[in-house]
N, C-alpha and C positions, 0 to 999 in steps of 0.2 A: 646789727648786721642787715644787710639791702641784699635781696636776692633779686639777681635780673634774667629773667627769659629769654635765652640765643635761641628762637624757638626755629631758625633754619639749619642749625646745630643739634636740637631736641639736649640741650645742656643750659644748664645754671651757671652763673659765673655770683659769685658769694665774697662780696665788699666790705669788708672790717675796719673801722679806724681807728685812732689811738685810744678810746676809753672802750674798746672793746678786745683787747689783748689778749685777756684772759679766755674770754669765749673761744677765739681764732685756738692760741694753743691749747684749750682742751680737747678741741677734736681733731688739729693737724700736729701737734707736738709744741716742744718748749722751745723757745727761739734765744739763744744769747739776747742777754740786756741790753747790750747796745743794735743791736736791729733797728730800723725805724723803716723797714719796707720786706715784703717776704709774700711768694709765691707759691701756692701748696697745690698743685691739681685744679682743682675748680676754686679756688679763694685765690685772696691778695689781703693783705694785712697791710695798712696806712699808718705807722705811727707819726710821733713827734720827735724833732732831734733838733734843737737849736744848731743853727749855721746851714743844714739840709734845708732845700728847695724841696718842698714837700709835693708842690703839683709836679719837677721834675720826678720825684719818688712813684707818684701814678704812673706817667706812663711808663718810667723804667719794669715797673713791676706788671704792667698791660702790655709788653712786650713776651715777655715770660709765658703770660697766659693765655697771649695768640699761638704762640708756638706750641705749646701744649697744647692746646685746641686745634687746631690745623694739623699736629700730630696725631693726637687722641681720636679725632673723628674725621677726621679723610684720610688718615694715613702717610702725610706727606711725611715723609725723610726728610730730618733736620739737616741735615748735609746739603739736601736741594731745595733751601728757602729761597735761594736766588733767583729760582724760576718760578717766583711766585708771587715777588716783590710791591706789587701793585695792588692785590686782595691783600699781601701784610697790613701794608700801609692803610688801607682801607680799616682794620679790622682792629689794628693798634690805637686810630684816633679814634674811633667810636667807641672802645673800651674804655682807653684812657679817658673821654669826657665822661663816660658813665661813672668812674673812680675819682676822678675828680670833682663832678659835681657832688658825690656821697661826703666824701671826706674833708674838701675844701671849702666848700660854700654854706 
């Protein structure tokens, strides 16, 4: 597990990949078998799934966790991501490379 410092957040965002499964669901719950990406609060779980694009799996799952962050700590209404769209974006690719470089490389 990679913990990385949002320290303008004052938040953790907490990186698991496929040989770390078991860790992820002891402290965020059991995930159906076939999962190979999952989203818990402050984590993201990266597994393995022949035919899944697994760097597409990062950022789907660093979407997830901007919104939740961007909810969690400013408050934004998920309803009104559209007026926001630009810090998303920002916030999505710099997660997703932080999850993809843990998991992929």
């Amino acid at each position: 597990m990679k913990s990385i410092n949002i320290a303008i957040f004052q938040q953790y965002l907490r990186i698991y990949k496929s040989d770390e499964r078991n860790k992820f669901e002891n402290k965020y719950g059991e995930m159906p078998d076939d999962w190979y990406g999952c989203h818990n609060g402050d984590a993201i779980f990266i597994g393995d799934n022949p035919g899944v694009d697994k760097i597409g799996t990062c950022y789907h799952e660093s979407v997830h966790f901007v919104d939740w962050l961007l909810e969690h700590r400013l408050g934004v209404n998920l309803e009104s991501l559209w007026d926001h769209t630009e810090l998303r974006a920002y916030m999505v690719q710099w997660v997703g490379d932080q999850v993809r470089r843990y998991c992929c490389e």
